[in-house]
VEXKOL-702018 format. One record per atom (N, C-alpha, C): x, y, z; residue in three letters. Coordinates in steps of 0.05 Angstrom, whole numbers, plus 32768, in hexadecimal, padded with zeros to 4 digits. Layout:
XYZALA/...
This chain:
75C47C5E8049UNK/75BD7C6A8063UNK/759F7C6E8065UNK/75937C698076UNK/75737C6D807EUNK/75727C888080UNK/75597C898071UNK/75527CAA8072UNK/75517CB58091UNK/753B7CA480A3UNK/753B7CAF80C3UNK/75317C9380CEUNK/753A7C8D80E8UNK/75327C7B80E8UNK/75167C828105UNK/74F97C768104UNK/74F27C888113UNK/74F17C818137UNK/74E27C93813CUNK/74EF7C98815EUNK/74D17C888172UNK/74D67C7B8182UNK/74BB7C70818EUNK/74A67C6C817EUNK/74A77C60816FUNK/74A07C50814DUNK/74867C3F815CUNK/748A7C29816BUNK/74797C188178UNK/74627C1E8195UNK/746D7C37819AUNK/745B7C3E81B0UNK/744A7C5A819EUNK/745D7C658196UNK/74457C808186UNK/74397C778171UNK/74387C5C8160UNK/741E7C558155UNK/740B7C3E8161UNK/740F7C39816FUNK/74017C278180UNK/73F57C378194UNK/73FF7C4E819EUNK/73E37C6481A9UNK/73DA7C718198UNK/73D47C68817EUNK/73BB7C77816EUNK/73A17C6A8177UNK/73AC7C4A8179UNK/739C7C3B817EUNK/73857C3C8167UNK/73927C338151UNK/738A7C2B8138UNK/73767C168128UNK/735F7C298123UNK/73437C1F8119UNK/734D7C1A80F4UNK/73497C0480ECUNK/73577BF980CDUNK/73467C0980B8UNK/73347C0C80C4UNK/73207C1E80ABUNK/73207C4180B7UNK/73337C4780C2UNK/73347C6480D1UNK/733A7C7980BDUNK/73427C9080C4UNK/73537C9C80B1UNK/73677CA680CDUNK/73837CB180BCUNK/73907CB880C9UNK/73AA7CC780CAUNK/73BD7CD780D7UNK/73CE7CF080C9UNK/73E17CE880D8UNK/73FA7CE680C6UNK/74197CF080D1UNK/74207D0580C2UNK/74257D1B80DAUNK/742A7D3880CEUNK/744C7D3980CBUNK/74577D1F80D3UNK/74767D2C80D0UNK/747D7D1780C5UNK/747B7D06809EUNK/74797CEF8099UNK/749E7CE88089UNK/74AF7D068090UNK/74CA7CF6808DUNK/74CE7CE5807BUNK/74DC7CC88085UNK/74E27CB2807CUNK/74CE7CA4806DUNK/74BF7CA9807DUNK/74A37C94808AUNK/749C7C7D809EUNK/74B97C8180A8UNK/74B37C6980B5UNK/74947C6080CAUNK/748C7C7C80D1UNK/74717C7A80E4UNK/745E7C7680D1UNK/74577C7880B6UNK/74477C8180A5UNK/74457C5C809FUNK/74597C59809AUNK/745E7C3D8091UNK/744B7C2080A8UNK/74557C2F80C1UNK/744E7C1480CFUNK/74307C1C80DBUNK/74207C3180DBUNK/740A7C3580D8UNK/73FE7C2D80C7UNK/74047C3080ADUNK/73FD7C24808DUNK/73F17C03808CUNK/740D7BFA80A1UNK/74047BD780ABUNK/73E77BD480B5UNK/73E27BDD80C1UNK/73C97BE480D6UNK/73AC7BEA80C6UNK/73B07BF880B4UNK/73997C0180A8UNK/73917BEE808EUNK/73757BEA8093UNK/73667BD38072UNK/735E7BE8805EUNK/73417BF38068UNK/733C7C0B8053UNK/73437C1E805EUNK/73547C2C806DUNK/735A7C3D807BUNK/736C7C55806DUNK/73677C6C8076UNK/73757C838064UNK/738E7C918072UNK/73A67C8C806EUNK/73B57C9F807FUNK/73C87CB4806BUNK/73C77CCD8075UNK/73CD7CE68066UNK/73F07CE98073UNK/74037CF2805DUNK/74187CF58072UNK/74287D158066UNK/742A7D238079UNK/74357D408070UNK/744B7D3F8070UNK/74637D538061UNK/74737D558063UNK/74837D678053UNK/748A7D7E8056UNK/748E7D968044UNK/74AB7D9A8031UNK/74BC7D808047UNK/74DA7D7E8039UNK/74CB7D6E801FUNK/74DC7D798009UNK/74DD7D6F7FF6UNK/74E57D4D7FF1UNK/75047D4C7FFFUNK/750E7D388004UNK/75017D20800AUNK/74E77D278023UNK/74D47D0B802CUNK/74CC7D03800EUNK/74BA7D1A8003UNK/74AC7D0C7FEBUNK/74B17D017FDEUNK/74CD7CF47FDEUNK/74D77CE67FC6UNK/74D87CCA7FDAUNK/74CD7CC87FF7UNK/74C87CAA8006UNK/74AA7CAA8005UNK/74937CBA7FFBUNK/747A7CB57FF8UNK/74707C9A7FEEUNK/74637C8A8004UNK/745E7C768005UNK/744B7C697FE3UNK/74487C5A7FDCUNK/74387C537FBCUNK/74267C3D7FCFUNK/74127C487FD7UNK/73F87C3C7FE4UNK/73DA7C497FD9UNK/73C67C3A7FD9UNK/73A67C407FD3UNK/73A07C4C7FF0UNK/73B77C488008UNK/73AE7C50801FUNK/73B47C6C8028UNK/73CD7C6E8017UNK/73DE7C868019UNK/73DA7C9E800FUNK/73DD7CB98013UNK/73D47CD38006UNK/73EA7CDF8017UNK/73FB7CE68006UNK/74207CF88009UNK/74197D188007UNK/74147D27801DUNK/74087D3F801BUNK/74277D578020UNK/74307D5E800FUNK/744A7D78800AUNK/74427D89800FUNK/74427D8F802FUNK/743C7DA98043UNK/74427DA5805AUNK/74437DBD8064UNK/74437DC48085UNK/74327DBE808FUNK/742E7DA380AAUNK/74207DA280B1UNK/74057DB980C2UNK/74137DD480C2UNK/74027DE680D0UNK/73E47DE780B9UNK/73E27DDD80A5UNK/73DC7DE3808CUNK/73C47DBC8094UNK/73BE7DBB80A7UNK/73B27DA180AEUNK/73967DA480A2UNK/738B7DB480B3UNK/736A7DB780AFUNK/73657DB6808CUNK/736D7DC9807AUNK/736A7DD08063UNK/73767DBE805AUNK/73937DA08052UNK/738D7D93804AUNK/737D7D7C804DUNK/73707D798062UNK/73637D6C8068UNK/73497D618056UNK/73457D7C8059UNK/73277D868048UNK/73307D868028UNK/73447D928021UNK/73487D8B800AUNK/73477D6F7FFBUNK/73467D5F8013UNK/734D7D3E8009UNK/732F7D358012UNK/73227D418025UNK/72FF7D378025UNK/73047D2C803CUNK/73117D368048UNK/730E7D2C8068UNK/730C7D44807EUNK/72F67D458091UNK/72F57D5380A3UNK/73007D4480BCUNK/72F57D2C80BCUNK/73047D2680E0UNK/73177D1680DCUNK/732E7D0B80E3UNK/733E7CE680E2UNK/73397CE58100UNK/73447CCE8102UNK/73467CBC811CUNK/73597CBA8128UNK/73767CC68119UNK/73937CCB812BUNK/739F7CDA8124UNK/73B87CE58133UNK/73C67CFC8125UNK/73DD7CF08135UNK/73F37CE9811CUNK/740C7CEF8128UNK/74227CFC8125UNK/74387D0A813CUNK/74497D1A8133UNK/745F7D0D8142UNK/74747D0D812CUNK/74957D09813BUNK/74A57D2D8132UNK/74A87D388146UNK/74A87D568142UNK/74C97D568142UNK/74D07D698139UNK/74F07D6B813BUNK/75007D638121UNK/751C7D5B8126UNK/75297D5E810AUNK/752C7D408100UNK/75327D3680EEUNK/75337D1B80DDUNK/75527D1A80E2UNK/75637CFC80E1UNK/75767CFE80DCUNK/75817D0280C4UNK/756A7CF980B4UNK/75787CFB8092UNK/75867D1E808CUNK/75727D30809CUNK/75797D52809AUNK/758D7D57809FUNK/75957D4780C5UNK/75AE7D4D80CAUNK/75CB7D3E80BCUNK/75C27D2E80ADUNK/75DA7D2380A6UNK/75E37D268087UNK/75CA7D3D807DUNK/75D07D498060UNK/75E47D688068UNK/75FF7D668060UNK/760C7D7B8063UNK/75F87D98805BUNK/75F67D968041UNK/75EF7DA9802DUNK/75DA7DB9803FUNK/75C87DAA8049UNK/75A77DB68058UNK/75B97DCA8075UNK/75C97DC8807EUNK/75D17DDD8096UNK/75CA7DE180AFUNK/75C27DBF80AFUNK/75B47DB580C6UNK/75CB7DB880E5UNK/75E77DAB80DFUNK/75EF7D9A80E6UNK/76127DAF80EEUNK/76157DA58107UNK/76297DB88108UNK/76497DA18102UNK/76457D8B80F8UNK/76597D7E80F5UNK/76657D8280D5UNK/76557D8980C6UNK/765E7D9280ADUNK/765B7DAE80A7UNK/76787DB78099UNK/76727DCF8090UNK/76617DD78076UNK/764A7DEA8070UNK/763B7DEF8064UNK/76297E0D806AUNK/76187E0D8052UNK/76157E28804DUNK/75FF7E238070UNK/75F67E41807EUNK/75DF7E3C8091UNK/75C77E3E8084UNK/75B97E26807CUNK/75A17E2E8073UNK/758E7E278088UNK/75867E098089UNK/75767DF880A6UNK/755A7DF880A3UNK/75537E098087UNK/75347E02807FUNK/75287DE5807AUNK/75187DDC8087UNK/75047DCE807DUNK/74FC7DD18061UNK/74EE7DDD805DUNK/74DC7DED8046UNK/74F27DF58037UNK/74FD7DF08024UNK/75177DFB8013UNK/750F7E0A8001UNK/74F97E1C8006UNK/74E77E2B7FF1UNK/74E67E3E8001UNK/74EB7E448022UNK/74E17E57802CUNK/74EE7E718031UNK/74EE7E858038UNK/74FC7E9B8036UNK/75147E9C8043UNK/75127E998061UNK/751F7EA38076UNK/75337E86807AUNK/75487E898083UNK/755D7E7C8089UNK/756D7E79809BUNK/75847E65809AUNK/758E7E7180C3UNK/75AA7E8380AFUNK/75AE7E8C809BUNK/75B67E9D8097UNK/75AD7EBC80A0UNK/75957EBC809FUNK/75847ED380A2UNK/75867ECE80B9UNK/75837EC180D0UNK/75787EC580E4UNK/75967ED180F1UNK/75AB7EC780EEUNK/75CC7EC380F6UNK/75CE7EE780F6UNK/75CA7EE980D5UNK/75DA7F0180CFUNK/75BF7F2380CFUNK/75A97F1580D2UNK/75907F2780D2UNK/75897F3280E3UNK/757F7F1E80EDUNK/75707F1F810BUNK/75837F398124UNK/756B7F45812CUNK/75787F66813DUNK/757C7F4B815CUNK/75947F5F816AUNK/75967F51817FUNK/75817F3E8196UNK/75687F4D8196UNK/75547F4781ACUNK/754A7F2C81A9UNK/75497F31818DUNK/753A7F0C817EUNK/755C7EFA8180UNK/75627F07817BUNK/757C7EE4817FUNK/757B7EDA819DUNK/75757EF081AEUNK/75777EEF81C8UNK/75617ED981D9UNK/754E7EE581CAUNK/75307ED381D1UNK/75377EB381C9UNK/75387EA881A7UNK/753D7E9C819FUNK/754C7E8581AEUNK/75687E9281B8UNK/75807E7F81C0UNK/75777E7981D9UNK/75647E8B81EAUNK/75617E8181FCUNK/75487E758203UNK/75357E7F81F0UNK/751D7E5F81EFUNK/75197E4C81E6UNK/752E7E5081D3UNK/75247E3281B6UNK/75487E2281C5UNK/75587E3781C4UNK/75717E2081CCUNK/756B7E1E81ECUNK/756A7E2681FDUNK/756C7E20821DUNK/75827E25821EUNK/75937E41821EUNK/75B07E408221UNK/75B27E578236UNK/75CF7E508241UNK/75CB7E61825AUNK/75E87E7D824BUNK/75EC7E908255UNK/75FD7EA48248UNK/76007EA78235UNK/75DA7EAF822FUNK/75D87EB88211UNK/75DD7ECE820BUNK/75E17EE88223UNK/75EC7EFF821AUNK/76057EFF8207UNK/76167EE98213UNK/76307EEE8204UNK/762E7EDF81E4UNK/76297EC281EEUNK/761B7EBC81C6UNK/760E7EC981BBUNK/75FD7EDD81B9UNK/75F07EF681ACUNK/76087F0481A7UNK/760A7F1E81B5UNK/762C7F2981B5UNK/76457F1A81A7UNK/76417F0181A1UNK/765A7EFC8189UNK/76547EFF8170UNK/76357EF18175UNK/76307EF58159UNK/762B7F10814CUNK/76277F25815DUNK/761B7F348156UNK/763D7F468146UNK/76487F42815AUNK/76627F4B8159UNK/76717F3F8147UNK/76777F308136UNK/767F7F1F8121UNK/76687F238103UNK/76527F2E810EUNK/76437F2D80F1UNK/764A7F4380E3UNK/76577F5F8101UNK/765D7F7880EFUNK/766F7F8180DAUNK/767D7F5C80E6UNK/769F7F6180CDUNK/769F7F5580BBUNK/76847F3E80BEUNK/76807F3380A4UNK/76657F1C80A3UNK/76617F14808DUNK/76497F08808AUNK/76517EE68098UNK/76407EDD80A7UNK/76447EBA80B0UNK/762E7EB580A7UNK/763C7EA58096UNK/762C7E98807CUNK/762F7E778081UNK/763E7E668092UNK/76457E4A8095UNK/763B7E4580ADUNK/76367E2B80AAUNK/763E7E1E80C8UNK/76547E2080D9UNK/766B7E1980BDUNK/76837E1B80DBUNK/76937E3480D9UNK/76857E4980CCUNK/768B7E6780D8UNK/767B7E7180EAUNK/76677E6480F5UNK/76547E64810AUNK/765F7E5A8122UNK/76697E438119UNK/76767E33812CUNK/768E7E3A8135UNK/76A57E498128UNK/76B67E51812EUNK/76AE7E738141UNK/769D7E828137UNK/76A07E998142UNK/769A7E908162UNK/76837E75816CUNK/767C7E7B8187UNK/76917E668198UNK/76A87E618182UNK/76C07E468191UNK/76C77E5381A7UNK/76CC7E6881A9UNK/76D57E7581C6UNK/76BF7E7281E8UNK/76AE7E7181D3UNK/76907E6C81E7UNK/768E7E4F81F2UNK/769A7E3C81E3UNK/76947E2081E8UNK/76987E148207UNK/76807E068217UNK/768F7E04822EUNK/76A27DEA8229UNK/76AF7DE3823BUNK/76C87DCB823BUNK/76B57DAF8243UNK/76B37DA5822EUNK/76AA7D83822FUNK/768F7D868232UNK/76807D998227UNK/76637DA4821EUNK/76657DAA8209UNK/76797DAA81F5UNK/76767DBA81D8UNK/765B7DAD81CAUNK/76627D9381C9UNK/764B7D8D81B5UNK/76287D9381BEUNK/76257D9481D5UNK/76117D9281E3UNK/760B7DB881D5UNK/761E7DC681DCUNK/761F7DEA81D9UNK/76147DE881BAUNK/761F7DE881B0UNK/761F7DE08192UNK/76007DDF8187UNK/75FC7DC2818FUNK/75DC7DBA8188UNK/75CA7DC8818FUNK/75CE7DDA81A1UNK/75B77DEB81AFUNK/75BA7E0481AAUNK/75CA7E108195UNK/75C77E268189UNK/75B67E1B8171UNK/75C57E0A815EUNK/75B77E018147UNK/759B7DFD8148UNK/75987DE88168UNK/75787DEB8166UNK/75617E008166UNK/75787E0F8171UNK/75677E2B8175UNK/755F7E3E8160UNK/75727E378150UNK/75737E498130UNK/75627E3B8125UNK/75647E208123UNK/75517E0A8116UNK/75387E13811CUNK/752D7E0F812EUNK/75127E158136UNK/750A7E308135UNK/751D7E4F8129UNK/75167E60812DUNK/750D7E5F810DUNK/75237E5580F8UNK/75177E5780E1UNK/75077E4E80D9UNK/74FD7E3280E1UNK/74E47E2480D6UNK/74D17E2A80EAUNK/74C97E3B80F6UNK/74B87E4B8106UNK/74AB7E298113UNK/74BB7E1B811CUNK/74AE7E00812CUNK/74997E048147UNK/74A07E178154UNK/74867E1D816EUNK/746F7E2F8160UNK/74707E40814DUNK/745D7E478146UNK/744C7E338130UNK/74587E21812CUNK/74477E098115UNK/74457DFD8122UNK/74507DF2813FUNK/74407DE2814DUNK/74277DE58157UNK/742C7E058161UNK/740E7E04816FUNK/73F97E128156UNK/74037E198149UNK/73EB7E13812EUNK/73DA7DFD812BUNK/73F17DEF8122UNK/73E57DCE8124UNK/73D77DC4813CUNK/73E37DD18156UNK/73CF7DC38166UNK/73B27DCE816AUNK/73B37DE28160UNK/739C7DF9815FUNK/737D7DE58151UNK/738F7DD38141UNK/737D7DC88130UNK/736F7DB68131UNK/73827DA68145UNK/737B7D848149UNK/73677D858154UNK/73557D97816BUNK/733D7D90817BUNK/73207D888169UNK/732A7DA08150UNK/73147D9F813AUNK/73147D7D8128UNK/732B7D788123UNK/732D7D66810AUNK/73327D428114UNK/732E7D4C813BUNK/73357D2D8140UNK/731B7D278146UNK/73117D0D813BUNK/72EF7CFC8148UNK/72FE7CFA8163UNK/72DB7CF0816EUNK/72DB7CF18187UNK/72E67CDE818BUNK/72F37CD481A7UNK/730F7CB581B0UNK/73257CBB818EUNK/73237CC7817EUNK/73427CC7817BUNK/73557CCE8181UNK/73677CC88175UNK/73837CC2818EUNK/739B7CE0817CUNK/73AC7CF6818CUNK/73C27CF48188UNK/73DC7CEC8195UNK/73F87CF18183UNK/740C7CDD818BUNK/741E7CF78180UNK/74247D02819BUNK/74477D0F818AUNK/745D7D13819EUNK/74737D10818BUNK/74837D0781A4UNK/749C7D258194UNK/74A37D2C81B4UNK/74AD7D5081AEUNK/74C97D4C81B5UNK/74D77D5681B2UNK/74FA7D5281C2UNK/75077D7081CDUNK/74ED7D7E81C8UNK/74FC7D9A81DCUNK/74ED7DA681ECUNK/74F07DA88207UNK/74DB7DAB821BUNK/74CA7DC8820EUNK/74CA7DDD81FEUNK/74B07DE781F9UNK/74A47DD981EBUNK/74A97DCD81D5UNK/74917DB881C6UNK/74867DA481DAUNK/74937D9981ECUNK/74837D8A81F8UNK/746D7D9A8213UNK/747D7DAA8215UNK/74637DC1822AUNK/74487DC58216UNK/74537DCF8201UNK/74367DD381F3UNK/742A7DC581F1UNK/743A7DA481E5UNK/74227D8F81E2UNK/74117D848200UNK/74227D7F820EUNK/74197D848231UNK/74077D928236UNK/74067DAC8235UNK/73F67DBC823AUNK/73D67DBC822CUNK/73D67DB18212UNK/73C37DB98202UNK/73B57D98820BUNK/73C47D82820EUNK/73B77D688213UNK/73AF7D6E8231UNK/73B67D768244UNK/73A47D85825FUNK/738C7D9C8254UNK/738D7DAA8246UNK/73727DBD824FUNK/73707DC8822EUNK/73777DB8821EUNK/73657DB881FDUNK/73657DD981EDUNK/737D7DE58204UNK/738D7DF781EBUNK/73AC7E0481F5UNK/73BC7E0B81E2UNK/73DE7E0C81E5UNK/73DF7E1F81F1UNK/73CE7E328209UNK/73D87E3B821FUNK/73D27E2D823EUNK/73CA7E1D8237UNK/73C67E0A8250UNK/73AF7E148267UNK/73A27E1F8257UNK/73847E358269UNK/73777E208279UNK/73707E158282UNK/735D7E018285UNK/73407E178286UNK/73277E068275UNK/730C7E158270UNK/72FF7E088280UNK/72E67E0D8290UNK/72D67E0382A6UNK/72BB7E0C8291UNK/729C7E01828FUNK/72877DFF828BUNK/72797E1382A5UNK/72617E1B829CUNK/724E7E2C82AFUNK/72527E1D82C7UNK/72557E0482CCUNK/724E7DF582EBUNK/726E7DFA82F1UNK/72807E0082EBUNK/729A7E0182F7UNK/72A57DE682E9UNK/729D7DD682E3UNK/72AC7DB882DBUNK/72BB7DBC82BFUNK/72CC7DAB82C5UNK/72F27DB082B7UNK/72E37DAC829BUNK/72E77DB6827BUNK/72DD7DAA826AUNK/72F87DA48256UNK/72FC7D85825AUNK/730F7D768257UNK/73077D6F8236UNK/73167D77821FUNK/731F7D6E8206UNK/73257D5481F8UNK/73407D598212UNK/73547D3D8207UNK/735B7D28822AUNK/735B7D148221UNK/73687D05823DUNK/737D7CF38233UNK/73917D038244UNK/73AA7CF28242UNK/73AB7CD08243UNK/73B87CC5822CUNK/73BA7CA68238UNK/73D07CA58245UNK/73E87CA68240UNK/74007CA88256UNK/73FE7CC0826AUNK/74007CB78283UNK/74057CD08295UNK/741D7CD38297UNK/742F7CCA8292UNK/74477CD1828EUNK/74527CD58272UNK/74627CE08267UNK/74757CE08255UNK/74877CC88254UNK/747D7CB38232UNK/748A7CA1822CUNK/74A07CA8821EUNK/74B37C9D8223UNK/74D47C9F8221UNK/74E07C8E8214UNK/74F27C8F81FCUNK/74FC7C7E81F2UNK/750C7C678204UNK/75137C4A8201UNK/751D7C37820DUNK/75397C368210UNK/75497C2C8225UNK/756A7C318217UNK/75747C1F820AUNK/75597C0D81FBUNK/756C7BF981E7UNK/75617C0E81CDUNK/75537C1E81CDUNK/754D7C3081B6UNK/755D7C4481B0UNK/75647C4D81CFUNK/75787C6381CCUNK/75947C5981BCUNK/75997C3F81C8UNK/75B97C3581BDUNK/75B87C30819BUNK/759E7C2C8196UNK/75A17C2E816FUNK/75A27C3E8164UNK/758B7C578172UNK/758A7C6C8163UNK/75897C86817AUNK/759D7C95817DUNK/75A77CA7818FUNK/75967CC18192UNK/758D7CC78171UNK/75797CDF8177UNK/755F7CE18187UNK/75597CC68192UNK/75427CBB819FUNK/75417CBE81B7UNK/75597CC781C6UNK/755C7CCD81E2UNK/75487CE981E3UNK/75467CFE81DFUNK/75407D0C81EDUNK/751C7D1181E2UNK/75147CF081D3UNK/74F57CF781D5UNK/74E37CF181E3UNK/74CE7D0881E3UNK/74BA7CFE81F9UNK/74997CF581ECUNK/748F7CE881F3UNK/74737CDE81E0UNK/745B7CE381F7UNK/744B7CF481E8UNK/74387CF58200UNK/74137CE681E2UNK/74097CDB81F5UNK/73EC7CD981E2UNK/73D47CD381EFUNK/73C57CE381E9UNK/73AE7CF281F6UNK/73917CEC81DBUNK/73827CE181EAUNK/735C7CDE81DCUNK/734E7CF481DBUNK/73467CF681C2UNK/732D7D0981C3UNK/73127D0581CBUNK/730C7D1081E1UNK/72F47D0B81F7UNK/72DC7D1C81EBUNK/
């Protein structure tokens, strides 16, 4: 089975728009499959690829071009420098989950197998969707379910859980899954489902706050005309990246100069949001809901 197979592969490295002697970053290097077909592209060229699951590291590419960096990409600037580089020429991110995660029972990704709730990334890190399930005071599940999942009657999914943790510990997936079965709407289950998980997912691997870390960073570490490329699959990651490629930081301020004139960062190369194809979608399904935006540094 393929570790992941990746998602808009041919349009998000082809808007790096790739100089062979460049340097250059995939912060989410997985499989590798992006790592890989950028790799094609480059002669003396340096490309760094992060990735904090353990699991990637054992697909770390064996290249003179390659440098396999085991971290969180929020952690950009400082390896950077650690390796003797202050600027590259691209940055790319495929943000979100791998299929290889969801289709390892054990990791607690995945609501089709039963297993313990873990859903860390980082399998070193503290917090868990155990913790979050059975920890977390009502207000934060509340926030959570309804920013990271987009779910609508989250009063009452709060209130089960909250109500089921008092009689005992939910420690599984499908004791997770069973306490909110009453919740399920009819011929939405799976859709219900995924969007709690995502929501726990992204609450434990703190994904919006490492995004905009990371984006915090790129204005410093990209040369001037380099390119990023990341493609988001849940409308806040893609607001932020939106937002920060309009006005060059993740609250979308736009800054004006003493004369009033806009002082523009980044310029979008797509004005729209590129979208997977539906001969892409029919191979690989997790690819439907991504969006690719890539923007120059001016």
């Amino acid at each position: 089975m393929e570790y992941h197979l990746p998602v808009l592969l041919k349009e998000s490295v082809e808007g790096l728009n790739i100089n062979p002697n460049g340097v250059y970053v995939d912060l989410t290097f997985g499989g590798g499959g992006h790592s890989r077909e950028i790799l094609k592209k480059l002669d003396t060229g340096i490309l760094l690829g992060f990735d904090q699951d353990a699991d990637a590291k054992k697909n770390a590419i064996e290249s003179e071009n390659f440098i396999f960096v085991h971290s969180n990409f929020k952690y950009l600037k400082n390896y950077l420098k650690y390796y003797g580089y202050t600027k590259v020429d691209g940055i790319l991110a495929d943000l979100g989950i791998s299929s290889h995660h969801i289709n390892m029972p054990e990791r607690g990704f995945s609501f089709r197998f039963d297993a313990p709730l873990d859903m860390r990334m980082n399998q070193k890190a503290r917090i868990s969707a155990q913790n979050v399930i059975n920890d977390y005071p009502e207000e934060k599940l509340y926030k959570i379910f309804r920013e990271y999942g987009e779910l609508e009657s989250v009063g009452k999914i709060v209130k089960t859980i909250v109500s089921e943790r008092q009689k005992t510990q939910i420690s599984t997936t499908f004791q997770l899954v069973d306490v909110l079965n009453h919740l399920l709407p009819r011929n939405k289950e799976h859709k219900f489902l995924a969007q709690i998980f995502q929501a726990i997912r992204i609450e434990v691997n703190s994904e919006i706050t490492v995004l905009k870390e990371m984006l915090e960073q790129v204005g410093d570490v990209l040369n001037t005309n380099g390119r990023l490329s990341i493609i988001s699959y849940h409308s806040l990651e893609d607001k932020l990246v939106k937002n920060f490629i309009k006005s060059g930081n993740i609250n979308g301020e736009i800054e004006k100069d003493y004369f009033g004139n806009i002082t523009k960062i980044f310029e979008p190369i797509n004005k729209k949001i590129i979208a997977p194809s539906d001969e892409e979608i029919s191979v690989n399904n997790r690819a439907r809901s991504g969006k690719l935006r890539i923007a120059k540094k001016l």
